[in-house]
Backbone and ligand atoms as CSV (ligand in chain L), in Angstrom:
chain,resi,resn,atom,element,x,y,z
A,1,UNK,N,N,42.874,112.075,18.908
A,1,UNK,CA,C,44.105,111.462,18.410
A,1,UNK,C,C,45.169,111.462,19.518
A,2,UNK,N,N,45.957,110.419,19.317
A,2,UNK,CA,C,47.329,110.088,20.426
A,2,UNK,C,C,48.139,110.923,20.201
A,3,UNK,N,N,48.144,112.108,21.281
A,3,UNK,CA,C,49.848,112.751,20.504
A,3,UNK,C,C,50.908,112.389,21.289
A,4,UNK,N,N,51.075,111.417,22.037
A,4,UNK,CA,C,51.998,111.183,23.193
A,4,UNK,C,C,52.946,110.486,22.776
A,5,UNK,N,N,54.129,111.036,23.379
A,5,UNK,CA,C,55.429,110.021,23.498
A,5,UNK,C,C,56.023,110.178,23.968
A,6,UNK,N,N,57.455,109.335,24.551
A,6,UNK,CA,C,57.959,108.917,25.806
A,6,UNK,C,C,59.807,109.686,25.336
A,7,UNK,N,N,59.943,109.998,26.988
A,7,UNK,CA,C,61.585,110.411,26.774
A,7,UNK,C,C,61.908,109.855,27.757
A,8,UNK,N,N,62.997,109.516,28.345
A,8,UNK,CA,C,63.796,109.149,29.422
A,8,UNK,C,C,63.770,110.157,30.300
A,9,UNK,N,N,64.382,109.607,31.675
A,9,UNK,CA,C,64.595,110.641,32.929
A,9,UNK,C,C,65.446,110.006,32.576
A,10,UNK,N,N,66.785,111.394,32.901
A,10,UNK,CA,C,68.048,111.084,32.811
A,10,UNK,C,C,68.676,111.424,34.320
A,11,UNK,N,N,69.783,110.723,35.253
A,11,UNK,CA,C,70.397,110.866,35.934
A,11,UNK,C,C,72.031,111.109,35.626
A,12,UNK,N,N,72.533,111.990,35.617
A,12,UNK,CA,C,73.838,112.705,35.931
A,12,UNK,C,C,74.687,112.871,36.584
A,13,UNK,N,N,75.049,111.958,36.975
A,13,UNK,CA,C,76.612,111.798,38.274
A,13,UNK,C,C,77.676,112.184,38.558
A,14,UNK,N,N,78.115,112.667,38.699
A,14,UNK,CA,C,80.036,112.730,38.954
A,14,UNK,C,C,80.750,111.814,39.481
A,15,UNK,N,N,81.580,111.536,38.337
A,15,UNK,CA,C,82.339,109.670,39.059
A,15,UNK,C,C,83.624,110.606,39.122
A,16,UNK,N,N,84.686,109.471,39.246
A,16,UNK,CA,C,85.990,109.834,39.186
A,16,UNK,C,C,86.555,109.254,38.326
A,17,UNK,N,N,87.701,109.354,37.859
A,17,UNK,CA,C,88.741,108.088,36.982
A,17,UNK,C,C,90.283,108.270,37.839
A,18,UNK,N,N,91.083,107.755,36.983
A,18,UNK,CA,C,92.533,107.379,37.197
A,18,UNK,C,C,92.953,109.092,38.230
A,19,UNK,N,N,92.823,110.144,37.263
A,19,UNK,CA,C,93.295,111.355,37.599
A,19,UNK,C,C,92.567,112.182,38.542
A,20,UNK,N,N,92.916,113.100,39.826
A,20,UNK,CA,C,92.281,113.600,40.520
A,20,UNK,C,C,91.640,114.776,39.496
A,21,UNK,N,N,90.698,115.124,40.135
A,21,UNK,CA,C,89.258,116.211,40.025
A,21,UNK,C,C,90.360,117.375,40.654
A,22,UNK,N,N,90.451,118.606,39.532
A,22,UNK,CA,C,90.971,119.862,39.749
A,22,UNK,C,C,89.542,121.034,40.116
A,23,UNK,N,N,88.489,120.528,39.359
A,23,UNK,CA,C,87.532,121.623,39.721
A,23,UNK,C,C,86.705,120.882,41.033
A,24,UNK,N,N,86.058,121.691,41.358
A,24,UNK,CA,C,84.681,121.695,42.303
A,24,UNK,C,C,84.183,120.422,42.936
A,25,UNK,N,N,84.168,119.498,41.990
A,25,UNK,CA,C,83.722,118.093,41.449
A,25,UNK,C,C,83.216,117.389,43.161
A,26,UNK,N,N,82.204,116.901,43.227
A,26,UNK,CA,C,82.047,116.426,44.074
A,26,UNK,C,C,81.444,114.573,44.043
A,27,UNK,N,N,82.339,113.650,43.648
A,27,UNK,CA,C,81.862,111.902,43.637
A,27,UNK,C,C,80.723,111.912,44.189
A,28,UNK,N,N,79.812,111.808,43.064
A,28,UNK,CA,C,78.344,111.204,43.445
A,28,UNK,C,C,77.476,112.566,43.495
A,29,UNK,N,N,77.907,113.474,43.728
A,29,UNK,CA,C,77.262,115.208,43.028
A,29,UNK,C,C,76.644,114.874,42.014
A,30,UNK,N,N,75.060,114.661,41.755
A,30,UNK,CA,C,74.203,114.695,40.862
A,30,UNK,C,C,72.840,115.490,40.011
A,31,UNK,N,N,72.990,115.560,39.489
A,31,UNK,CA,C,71.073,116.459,38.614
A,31,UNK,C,C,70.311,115.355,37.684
A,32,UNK,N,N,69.125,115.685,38.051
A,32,UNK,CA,C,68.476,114.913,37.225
A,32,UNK,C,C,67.548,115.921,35.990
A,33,UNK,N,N,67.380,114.838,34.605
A,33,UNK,CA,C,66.908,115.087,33.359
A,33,UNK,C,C,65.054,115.040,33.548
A,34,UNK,N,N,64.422,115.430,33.669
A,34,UNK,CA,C,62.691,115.347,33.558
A,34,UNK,C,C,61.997,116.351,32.823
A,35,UNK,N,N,61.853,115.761,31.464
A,35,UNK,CA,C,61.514,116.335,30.174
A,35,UNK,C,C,62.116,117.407,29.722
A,36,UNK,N,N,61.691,118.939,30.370
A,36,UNK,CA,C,62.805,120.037,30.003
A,36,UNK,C,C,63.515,120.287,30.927
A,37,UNK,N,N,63.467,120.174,32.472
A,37,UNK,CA,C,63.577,120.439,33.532
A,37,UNK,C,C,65.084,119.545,34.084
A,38,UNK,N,N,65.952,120.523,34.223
A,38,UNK,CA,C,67.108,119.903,35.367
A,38,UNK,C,C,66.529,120.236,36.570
A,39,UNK,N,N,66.798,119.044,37.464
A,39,UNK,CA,C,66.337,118.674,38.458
A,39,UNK,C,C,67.410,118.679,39.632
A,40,UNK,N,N,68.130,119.683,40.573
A,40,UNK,CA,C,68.995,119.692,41.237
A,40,UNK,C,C,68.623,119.222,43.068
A,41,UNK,N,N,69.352,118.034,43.603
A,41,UNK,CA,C,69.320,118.094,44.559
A,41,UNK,C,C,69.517,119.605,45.672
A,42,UNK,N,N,68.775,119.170,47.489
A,42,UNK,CA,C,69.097,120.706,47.739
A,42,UNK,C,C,70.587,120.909,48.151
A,43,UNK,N,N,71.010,119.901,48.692
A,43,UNK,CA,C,72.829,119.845,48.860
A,43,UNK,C,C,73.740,119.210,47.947
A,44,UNK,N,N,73.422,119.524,46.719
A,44,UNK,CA,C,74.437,119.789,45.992
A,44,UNK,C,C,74.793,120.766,45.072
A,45,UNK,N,N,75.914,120.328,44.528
A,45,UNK,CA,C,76.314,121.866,43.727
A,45,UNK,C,C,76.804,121.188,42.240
A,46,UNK,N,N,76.794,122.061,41.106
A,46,UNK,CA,C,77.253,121.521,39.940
A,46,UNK,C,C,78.126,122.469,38.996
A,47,UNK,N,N,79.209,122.294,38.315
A,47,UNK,CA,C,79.741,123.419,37.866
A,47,UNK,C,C,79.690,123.753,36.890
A,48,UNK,N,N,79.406,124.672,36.230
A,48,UNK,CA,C,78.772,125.506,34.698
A,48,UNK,C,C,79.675,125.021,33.837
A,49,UNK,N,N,80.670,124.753,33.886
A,49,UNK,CA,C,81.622,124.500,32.873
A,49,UNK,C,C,81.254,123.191,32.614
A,50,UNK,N,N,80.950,122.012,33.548
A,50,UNK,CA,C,80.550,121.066,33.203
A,50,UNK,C,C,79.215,120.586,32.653
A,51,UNK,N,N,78.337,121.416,33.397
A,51,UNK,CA,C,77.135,121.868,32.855
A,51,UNK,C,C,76.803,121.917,31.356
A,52,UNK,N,N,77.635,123.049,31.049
A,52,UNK,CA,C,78.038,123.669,29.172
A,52,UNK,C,C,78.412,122.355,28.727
A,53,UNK,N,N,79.364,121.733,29.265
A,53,UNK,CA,C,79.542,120.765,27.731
A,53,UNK,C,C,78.562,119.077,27.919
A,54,UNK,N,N,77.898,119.319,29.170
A,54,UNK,CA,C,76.954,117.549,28.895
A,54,UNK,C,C,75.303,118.702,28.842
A,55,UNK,N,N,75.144,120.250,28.215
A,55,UNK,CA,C,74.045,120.131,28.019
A,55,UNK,C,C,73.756,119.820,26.767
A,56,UNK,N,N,74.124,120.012,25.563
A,56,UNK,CA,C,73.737,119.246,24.246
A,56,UNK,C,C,73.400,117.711,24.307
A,57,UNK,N,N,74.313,116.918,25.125
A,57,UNK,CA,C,73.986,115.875,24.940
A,57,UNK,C,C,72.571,115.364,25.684
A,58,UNK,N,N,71.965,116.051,26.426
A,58,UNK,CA,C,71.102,115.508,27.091
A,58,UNK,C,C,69.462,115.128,26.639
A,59,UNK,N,N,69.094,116.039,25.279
A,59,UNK,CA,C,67.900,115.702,24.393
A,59,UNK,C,C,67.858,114.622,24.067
A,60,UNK,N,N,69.262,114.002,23.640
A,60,UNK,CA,C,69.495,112.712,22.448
A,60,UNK,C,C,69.796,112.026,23.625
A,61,UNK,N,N,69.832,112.138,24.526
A,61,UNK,CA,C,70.080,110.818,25.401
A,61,UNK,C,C,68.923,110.405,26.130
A,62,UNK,N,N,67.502,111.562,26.070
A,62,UNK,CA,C,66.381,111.411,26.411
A,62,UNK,C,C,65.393,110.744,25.580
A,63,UNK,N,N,66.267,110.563,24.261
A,63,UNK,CA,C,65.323,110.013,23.253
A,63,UNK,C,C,65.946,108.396,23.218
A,64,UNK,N,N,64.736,107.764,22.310
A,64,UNK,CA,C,65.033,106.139,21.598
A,64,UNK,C,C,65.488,106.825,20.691
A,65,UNK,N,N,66.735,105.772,20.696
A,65,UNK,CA,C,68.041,105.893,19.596
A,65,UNK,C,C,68.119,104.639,18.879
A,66,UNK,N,N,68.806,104.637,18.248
A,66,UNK,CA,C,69.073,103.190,17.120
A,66,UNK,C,C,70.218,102.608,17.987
A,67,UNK,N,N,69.790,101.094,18.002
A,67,UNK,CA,C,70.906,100.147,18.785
A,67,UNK,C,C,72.083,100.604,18.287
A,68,UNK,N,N,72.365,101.173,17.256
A,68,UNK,CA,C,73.891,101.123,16.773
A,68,UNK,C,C,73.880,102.705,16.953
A,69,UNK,N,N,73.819,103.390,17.236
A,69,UNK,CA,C,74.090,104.646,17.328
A,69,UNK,C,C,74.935,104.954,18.610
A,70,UNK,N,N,76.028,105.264,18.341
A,70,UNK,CA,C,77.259,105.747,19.480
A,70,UNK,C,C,76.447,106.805,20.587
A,71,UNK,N,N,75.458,107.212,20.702
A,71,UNK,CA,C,75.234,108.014,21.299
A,71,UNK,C,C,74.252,107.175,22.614
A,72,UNK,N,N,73.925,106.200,21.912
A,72,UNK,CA,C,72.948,104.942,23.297
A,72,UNK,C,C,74.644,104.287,23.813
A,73,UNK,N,N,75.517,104.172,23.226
A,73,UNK,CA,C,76.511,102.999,24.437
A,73,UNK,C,C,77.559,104.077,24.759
A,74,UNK,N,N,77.760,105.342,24.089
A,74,UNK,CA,C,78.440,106.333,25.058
A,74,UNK,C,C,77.853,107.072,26.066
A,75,UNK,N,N,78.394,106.403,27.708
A,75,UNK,CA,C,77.706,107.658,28.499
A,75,UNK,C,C,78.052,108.102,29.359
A,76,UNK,N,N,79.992,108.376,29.197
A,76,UNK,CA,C,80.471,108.867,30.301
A,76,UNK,C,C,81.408,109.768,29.589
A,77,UNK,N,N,81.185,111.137,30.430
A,77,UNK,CA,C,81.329,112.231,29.209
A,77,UNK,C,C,82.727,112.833,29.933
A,78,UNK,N,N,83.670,113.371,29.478
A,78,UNK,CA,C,85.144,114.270,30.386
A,78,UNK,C,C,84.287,116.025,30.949
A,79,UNK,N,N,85.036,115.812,32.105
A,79,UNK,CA,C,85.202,117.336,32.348
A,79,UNK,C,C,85.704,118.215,31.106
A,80,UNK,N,N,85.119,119.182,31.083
A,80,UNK,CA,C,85.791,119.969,29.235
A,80,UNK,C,C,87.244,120.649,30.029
A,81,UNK,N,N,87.687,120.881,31.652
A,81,UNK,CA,C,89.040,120.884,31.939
A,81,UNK,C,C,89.668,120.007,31.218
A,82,UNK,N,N,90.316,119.848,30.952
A,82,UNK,CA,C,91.645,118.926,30.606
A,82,UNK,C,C,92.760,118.216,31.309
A,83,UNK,N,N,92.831,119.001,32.303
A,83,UNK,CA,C,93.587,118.737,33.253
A,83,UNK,C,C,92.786,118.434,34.708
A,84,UNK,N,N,91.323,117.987,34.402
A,84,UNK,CA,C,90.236,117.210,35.635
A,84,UNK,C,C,89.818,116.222,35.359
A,85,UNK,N,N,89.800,114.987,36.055
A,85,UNK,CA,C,90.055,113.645,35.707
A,85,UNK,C,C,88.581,113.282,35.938
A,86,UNK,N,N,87.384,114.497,36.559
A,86,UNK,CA,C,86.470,114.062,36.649
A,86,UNK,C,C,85.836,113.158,35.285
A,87,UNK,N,N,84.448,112.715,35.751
A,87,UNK,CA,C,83.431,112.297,34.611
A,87,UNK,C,C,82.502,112.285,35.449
A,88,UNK,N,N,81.491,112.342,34.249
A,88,UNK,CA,C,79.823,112.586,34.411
A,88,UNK,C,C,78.995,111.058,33.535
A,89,UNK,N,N,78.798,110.407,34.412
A,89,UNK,CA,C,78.017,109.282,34.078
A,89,UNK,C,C,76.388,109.613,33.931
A,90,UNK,N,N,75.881,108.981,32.621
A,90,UNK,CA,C,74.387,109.424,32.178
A,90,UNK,C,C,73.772,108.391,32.248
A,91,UNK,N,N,73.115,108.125,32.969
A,91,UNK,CA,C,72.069,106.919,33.470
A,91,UNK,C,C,70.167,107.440,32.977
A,92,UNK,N,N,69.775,105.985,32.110
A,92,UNK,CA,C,68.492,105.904,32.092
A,92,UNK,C,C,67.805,105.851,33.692
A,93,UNK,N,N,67.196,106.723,34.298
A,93,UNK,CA,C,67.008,105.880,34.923
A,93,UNK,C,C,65.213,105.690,35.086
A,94,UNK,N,N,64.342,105.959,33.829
A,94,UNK,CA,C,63.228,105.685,33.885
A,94,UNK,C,C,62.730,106.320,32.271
A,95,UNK,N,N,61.806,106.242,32.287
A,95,UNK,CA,C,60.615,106.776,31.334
A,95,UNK,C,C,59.213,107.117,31.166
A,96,UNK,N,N,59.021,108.479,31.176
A,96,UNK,CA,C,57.772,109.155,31.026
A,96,UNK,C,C,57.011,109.625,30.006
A,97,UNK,N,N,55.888,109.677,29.984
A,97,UNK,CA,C,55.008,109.701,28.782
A,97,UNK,C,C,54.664,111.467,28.694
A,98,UNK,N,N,54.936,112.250,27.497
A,98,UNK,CA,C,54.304,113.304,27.332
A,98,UNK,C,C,53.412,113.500,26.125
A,99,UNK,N,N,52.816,114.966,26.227
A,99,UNK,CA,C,52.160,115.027,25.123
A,99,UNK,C,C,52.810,116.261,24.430
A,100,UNK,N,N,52.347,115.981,23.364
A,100,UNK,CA,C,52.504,116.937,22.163
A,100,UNK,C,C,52.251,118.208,22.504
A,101,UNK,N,N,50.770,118.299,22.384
A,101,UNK,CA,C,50.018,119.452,22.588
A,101,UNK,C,C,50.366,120.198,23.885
A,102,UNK,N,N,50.821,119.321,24.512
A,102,UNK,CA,C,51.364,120.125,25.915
A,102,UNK,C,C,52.846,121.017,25.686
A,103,UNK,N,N,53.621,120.287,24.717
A,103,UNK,CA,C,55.202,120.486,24.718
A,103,UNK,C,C,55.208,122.064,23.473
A,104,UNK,N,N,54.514,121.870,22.727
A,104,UNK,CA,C,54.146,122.600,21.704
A,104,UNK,C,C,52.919,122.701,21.114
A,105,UNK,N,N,52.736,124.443,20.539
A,105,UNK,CA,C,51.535,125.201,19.749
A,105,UNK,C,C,51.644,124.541,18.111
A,106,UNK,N,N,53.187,123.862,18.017
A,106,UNK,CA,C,52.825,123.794,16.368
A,106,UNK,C,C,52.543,122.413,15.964
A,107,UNK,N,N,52.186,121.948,14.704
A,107,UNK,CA,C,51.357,120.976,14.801
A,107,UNK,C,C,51.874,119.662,14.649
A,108,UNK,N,N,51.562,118.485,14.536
A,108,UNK,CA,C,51.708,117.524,14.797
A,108,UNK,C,C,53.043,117.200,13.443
A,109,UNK,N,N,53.745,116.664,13.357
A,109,UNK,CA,C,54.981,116.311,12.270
A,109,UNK,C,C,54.169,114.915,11.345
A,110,UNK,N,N,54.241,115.883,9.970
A,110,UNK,CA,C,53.631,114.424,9.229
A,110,UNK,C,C,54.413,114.008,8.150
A,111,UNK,N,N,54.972,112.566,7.802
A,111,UNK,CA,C,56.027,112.712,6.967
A,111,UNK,C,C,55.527,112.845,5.359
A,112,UNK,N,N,54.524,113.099,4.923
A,112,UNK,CA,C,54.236,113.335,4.216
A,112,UNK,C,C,54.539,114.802,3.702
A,113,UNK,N,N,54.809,115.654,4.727
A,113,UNK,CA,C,55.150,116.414,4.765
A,113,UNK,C,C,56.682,117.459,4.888
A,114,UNK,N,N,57.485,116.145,4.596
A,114,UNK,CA,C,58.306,115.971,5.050
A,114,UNK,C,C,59.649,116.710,4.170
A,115,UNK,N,N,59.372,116.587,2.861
A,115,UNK,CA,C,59.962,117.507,1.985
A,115,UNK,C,C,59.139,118.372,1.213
A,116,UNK,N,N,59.867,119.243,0.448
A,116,UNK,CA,C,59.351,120.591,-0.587
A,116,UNK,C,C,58.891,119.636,-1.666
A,117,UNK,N,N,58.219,120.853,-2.553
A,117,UNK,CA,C,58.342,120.305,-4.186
A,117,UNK,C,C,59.669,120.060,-4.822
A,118,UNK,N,N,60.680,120.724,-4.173
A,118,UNK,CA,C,62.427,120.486,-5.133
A,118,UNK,C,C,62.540,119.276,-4.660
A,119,UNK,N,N,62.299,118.538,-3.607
A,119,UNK,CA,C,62.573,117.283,-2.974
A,119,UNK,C,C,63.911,117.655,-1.634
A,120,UNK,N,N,63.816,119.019,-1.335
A,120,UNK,CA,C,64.415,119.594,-0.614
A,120,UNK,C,C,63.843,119.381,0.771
A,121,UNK,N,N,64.274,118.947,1.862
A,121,UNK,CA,C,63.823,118.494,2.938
A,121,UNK,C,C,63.732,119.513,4.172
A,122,UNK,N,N,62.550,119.795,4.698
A,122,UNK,CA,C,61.803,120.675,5.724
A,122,UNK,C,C,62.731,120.748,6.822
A,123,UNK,N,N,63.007,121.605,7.408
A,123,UNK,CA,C,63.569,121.820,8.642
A,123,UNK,C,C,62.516,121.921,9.903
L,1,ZN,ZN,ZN,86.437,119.324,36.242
C-alpha cells in the first residue's frame, strides 16, 4: 500500500520594511524547511526570538491548504520585537515526497475511524 505524501520545502528570509531592524537581523539571512529538519546556511545566523514566533507556523505552511485559507496567501510574518521593522518572508520553494511508515510507528489515519461511538471526534 501507498503511504506517501508530499510537504513543501520551505525557505525563510529576512526582508526589511519601512522601519529599521533593531535586532541582529541580517537582509537576506535565511533557513530552510525539509520535512522536520531546519536547514541553516554555514554563514549565517538567526535569532531565537524570531525563530519562537515563525516556528508554529511552519507545519501548516508545509502542508496543501485550502485556496481560501489565510494561512496559503499570508507569508510575511513581524519580528515578535515591536519596535524591529524586520520580516521573515516564507517561500514554497519546492516539494518532496515522504512516507508514512518512515515519519511514524502509528498507523495509517482512517476516516472511518474518525470519531467515537458518542460521535465525539478522535484526537
Ligand atoms: Zn527583530
Amino acid at each position: 500500500m501507498d503511504d506517501s505524501f508530499m510537504l513543501y520545502d520551505l525557505k525563510v528570509e529576512v526582508v526589511g520594511s519601512e522601519k529599521p531592524m533593531v535586532c541582529s537581523h541580517r537582509e537576506g539571512d535565511y533557513f530552510l524547511v525539509i520535512g522536520e529538519n531546519l536547514v541553516f546556511p554555514e554563514n549565517n545566523s538567526f535569532s531565537m526570538y524570531a525563530l519562537s514566533a515563525l516556528l508554529p507556523l511552519l507545519p501548516a505552511k508545509q502542508r496543501v491548504l485550502d485556496q481560501n485559507d489565510w494561512m496559503l496567501s499570508d507569508s510575511v510574518i513581524a519580528c515578535p520585537d515591536p519596535n524591529c521593522g524586520a520580516r521573515f518572508k516564507i517561500t514554497r520553494i519546492g516539494k518532496r515526497k515522504f512516507s508514512h511508515g518512515a515519519c511514524t510507528v502509528e498507523p495509517l489515519y482512517r476516516e472511518e475511524n474518525e470519531k467515537t461511538e458518542k460521535g465525539e471526534y478522535r484526537l
